[in-house]
C-alpha positions in Angstrom: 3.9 -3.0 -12.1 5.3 -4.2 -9.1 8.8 -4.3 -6.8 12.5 -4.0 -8.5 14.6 -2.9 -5.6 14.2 -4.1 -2.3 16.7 -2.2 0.1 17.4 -3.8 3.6 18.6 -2.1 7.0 20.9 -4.1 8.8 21.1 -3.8 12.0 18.1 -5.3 14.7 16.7 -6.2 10.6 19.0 -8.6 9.4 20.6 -9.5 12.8 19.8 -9.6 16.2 22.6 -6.6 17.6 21.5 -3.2 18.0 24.6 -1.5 16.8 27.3 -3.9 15.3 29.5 -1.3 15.2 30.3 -1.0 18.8 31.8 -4.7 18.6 35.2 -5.1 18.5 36.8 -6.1 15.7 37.8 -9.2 14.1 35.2 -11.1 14.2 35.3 -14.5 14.0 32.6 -17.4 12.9 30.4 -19.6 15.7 27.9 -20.7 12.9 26.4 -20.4 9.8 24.0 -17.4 11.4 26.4 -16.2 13.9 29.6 -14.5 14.6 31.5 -13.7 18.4 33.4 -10.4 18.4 36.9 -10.1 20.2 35.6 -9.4 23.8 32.9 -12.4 23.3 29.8 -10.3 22.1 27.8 -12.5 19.9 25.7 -11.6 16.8 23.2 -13.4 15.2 21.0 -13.5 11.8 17.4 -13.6 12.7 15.6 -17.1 12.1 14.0 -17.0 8.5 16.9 -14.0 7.3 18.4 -16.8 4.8 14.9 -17.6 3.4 14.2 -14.1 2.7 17.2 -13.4 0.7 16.9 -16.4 -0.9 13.9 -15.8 -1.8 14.4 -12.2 -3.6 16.7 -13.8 -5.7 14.9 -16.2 -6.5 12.2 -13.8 -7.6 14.7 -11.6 -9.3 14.5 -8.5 -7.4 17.4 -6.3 -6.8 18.9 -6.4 -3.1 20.8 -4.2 -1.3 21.8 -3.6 2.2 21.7 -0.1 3.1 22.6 0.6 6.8 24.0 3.5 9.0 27.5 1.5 10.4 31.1 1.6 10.1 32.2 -0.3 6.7 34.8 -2.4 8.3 32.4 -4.4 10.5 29.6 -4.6 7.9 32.2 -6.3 5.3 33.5 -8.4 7.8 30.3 -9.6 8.9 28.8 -10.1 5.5 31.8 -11.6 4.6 32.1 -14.3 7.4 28.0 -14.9 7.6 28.7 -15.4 3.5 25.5 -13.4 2.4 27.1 -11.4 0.0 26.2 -13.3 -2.6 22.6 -11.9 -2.4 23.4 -8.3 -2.5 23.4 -6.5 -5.4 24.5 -3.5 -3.5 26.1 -2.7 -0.3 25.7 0.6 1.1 27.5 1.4 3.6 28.7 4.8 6.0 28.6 6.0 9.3 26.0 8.7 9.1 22.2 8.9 9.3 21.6 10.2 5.3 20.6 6.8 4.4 18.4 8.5 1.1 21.6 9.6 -0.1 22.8 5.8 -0.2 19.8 4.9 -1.8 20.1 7.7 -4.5 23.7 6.7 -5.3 21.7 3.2 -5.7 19.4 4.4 -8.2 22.1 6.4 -9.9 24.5 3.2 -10.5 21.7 1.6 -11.6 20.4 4.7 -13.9 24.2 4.4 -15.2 23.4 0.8 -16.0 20.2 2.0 -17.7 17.7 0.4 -15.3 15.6 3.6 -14.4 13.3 2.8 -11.3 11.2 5.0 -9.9 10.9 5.2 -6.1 7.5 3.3 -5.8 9.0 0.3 -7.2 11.8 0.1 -4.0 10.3 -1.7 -0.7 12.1 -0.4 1.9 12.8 -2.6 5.1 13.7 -1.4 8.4 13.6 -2.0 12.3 13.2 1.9 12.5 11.1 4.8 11.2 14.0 7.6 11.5 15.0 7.7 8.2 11.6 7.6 6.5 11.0 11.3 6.3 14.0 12.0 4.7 13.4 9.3 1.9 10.4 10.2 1.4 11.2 14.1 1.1 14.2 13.2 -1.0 14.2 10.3 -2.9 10.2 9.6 -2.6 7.3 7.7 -1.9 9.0 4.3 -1.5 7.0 1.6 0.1 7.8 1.1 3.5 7.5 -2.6 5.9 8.6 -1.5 9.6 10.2 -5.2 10.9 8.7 -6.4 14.1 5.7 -4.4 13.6 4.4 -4.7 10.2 5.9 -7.8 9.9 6.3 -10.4 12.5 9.6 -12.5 10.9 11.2 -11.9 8.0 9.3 -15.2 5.5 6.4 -13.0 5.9 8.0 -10.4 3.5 8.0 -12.6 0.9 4.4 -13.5 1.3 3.6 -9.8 0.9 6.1 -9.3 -2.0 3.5 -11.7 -3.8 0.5 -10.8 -2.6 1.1 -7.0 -3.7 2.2 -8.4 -7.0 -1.0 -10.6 -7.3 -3.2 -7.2 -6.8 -1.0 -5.2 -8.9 -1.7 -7.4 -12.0 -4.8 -6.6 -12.4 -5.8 -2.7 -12.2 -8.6 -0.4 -11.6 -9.8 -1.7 -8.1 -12.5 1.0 -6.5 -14.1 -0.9 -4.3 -13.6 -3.7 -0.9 -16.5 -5.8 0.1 -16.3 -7.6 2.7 -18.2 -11.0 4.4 -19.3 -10.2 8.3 -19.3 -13.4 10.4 -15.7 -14.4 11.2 -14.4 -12.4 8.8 -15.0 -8.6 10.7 -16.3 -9.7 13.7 -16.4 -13.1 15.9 -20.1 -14.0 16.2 -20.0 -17.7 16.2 -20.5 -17.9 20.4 -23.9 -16.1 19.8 -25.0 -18.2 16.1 -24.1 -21.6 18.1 -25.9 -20.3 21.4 -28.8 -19.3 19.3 -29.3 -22.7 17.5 -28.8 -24.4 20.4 -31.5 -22.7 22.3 -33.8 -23.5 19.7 -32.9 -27.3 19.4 -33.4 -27.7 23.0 -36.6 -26.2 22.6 -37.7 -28.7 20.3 -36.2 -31.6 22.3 -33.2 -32.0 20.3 -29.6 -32.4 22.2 -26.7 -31.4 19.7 -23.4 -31.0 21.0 -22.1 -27.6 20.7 -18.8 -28.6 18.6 -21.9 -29.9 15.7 -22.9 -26.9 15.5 -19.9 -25.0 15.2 -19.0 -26.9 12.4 -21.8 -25.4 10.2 -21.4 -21.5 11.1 -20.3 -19.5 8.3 -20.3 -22.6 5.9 -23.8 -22.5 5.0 -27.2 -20.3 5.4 -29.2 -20.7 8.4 -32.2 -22.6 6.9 -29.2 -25.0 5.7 -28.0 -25.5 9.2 -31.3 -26.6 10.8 -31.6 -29.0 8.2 -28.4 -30.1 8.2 -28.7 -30.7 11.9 -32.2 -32.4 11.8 -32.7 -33.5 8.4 -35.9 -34.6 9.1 -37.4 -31.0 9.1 -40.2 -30.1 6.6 -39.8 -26.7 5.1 -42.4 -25.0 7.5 -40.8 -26.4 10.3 -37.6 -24.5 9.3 -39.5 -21.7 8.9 -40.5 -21.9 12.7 -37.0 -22.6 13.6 -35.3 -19.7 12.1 -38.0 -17.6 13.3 -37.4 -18.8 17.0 -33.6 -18.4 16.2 -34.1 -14.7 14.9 -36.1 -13.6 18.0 -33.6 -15.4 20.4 -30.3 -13.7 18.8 -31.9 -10.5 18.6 -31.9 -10.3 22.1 -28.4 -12.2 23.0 -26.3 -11.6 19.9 -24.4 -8.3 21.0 -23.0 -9.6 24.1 -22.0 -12.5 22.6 -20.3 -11.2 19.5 -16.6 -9.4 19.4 -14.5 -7.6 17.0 -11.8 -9.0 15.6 -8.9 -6.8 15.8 -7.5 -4.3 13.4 -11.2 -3.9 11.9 -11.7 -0.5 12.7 -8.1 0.2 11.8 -8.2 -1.5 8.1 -11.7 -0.1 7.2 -10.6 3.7 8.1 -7.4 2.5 6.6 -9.1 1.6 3.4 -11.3 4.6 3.3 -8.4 6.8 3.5 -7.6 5.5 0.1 -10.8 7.0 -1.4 -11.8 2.6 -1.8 -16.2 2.2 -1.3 -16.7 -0.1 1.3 -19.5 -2.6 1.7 -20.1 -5.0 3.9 -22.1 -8.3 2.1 -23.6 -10.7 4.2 -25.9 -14.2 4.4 -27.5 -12.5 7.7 -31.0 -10.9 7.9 -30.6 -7.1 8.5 -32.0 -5.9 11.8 -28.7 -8.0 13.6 -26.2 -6.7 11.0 -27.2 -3.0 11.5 -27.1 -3.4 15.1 -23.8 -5.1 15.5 -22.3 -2.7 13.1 -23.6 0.4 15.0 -22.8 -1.0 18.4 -18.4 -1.7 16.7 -19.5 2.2 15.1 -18.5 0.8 12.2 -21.4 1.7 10.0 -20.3 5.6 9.2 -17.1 4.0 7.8 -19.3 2.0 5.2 -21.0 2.6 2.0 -23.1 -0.2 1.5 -24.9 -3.3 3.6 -26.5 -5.9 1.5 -27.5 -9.3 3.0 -28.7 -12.2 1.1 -32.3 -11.3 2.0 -31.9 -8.6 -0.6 -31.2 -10.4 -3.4 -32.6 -13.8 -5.0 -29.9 -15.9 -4.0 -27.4 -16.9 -1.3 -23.5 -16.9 -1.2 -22.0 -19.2 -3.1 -24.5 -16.9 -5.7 -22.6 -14.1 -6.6 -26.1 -12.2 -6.3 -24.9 -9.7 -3.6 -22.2 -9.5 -4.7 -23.7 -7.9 -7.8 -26.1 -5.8 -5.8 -23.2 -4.3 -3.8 -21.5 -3.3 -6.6 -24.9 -1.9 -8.2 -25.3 0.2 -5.3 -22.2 1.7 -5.1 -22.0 2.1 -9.0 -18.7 0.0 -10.0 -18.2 -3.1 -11.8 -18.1 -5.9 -9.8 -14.8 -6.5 -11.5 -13.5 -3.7 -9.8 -14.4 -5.1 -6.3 -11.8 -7.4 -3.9 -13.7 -9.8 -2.1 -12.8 -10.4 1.4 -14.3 -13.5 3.3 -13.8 -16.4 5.4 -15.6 -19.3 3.5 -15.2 -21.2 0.5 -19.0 -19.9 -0.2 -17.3 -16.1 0.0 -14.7 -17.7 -2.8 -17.1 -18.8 -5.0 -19.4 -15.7 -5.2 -16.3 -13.5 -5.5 -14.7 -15.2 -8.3 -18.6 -15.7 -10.0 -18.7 -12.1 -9.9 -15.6 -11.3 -11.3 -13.9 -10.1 -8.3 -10.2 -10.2 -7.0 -10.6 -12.6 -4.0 -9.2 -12.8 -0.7 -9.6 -15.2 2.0 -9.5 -14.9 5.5 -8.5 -18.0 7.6 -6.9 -17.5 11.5 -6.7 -21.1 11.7 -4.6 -23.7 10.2 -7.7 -26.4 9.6 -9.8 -23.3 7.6 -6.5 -22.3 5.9 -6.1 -25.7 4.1 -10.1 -26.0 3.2 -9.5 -22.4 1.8 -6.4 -23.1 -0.1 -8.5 -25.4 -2.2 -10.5 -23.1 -3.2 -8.0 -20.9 -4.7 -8.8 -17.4 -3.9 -6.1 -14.9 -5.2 -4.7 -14.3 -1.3 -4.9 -15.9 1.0 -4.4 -14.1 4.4 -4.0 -15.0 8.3 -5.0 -11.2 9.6 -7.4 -8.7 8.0 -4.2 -6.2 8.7 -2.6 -7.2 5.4 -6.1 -6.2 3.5 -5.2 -2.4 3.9 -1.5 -2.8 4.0 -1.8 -4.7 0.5 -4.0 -2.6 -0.7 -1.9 0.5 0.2 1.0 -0.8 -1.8 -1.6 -1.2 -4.8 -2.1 2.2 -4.5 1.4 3.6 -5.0 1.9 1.3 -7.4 -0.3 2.5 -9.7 0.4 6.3 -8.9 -2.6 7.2 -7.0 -0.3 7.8 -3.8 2.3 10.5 -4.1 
């Protein structure tokens, strides 16, 4: 289960011209990536457009450029810009109909006895105009809008793989995912927080110290990371004084990441449970959830103060899936800490990992979650693909 055909628009896709066929033919070579027309109009291949095709072929999907132009200048371009080589198929006329180019695609390769159906073609275009149509008439292919849903054309490969890595396994029902730094950005109001308390006690500990622990480890772990010295009942005390401190502080310290909302209603709309599993005490995570009004879009909250164990224990993990009556094998994991990693994977789950930096990306990389992602975005847009994959979009 996964991608045979991907089909390519040309134009503002490929290369950086709007409509190559209002240059003036012949054309003639600057560079590898570009060509001048006759009155001195320059085209270009977009950075990273040789990687991607390189790339599908390496893979061993079928190509093919499929684009709304006269035939003359797309041969002559191809031909000069030598990508040729990685098309399998070269549709070309100067009319809108592009499902009727991809049909005659399908039917050549019907001919050839390769029968795809249409959820097995990613479609990739600069525009949405034609989408109906394919969709009406040829069907539910899978659809990346350039620029949009992607922001250069590498990143297609990186989704290529990642909805290949999903699609391996099957019977997903269910997204969990980690709060802090993974939904929403709370780390200004855990730092202020322990900070507050530290100075309390006379301790001064630089800010950056601090940030180093959030999200890595529990709370209790933090104060006694940060003054090992601490007897159990004085971290008892501390997280106490914490607690009562970020109660008070912690919403207007705390933001959403963006395209939360977004991927969650996203998800839903794909009849996936959602739960939200977390190492924070309740009262906080029910209040920043209802103050985001993202609580009606979720099933299930469980922190670690519900079950025996913290993350890297795969124990809420568990109790999530209890709750909302799935195996925890047919849960993906989505967090931002090698903690989150280790209880997915204990639990049996497909696990992906969150990073927006390039430090956290390489700590998470060793880890080796299934995906590894750079914006919560692809989580729905993934998972989408998943879906019509496996038939449960029509």
């Amino acid at each position: 289960m996964g991608f045979c055909l991907v089909t390519l628009d040309a134009d503002m896709t490929l290369w950086d011209h709007p409509d190559i066929s209002s240059l003036t033919l012949p054309f003639k070579k600057v560079d590898e990536n570009a060509l001048i027309d006759a009155k001195g109009e320059t085209l270009r291949l977009f950075d990273g457009v040789r990687d991607l095709l390189k790339g599908l072929k390496k893979r061993g999907l079928i190509v093919s450029l499929v684009t709304w132009n006269k035939p003359e200048h797309i041969d002559e371009a191809v031909r000069l810009l030598e990508i040729g080589k990685f098309f399998k198929f070269v549709e070309v006329e100067f009319t809108p109909d592009k499902h009727l180019l991809i049909a005659r695609i399908l039917a050549s390769l019907s001919e050839k006895g390769v029968q795809l159906e249409p959820r097995e073609i990613l479609y990739v275009d600069d525009n949405t105009r034609h989408l109906k149509d394919i969709y009406d008439k040829v069907g539910r292919v899978i659809f990346l809008q350039m620029w949009k849903d992607v922001k250069e054309p590498r990143e297609i490969l990186t989704y290529i793989d990642n909805v290949h890595k999903m699609a391996r396994r099957e019977g997903f029902k269910a997204v969990l995912f980690d709060l802090d730094l993974t939904l929403i950005d709370s780390s200004k109001a855990i730092v202020n927080s322990i900070e507050h308390v530290l100075d309390l006690q006379g301790y001064s500990i630089q800010k950056e110290e601090i940030a180093k622990l959030v999200g890595k480890v529990p709370l209790e772990e933090q104060f006694q990371a940060l003054v090992p010295s601490l007897s159990d009942d004085e971290v008892n005390e501390y997280v106490n004084c914490y607690r009562q401190h970020y109660l008070i502080h912690h919403i207007e310290n705390t933001k959403l990441y963006p395209h939360v909302k977004e991927t969650l209603q996203n998800l839903r709309s794909l009849d996936f449970k959602l739960g939200v599993v977390t190492g924070k005490y309740k009262k906080p995570v029910l209040e920043i959830l209802n103050h985001f009004q993202l609580t009606p879009l979720l099933n299930v909250i469980v922190t670690s103060y519900d079950v025996k164990k913290h993350k890297p224990a795969p124990d809420v993990v568990f109790e999530a899936a209890r709750r909302l009556e799935v195996n925890s094998s047919e849960c993906i994991f989505v967090g931002d800490s090698l903690a989150d990693v280790e209880a997915g994977k204990r639990a049996g789950c497909f696990t992906i990992a969150l990073s927006r930096n390039e430090v956290g990306r390489r700590q998470l990389k060793e880890a080796e979650p299934d995906i590894l992602l750079d914006d919560l975005k692809w989580v729905s847009r993934i998972a989408r693909a998943y879906k019509i994959l496996a038939g449960g979009i029509h």
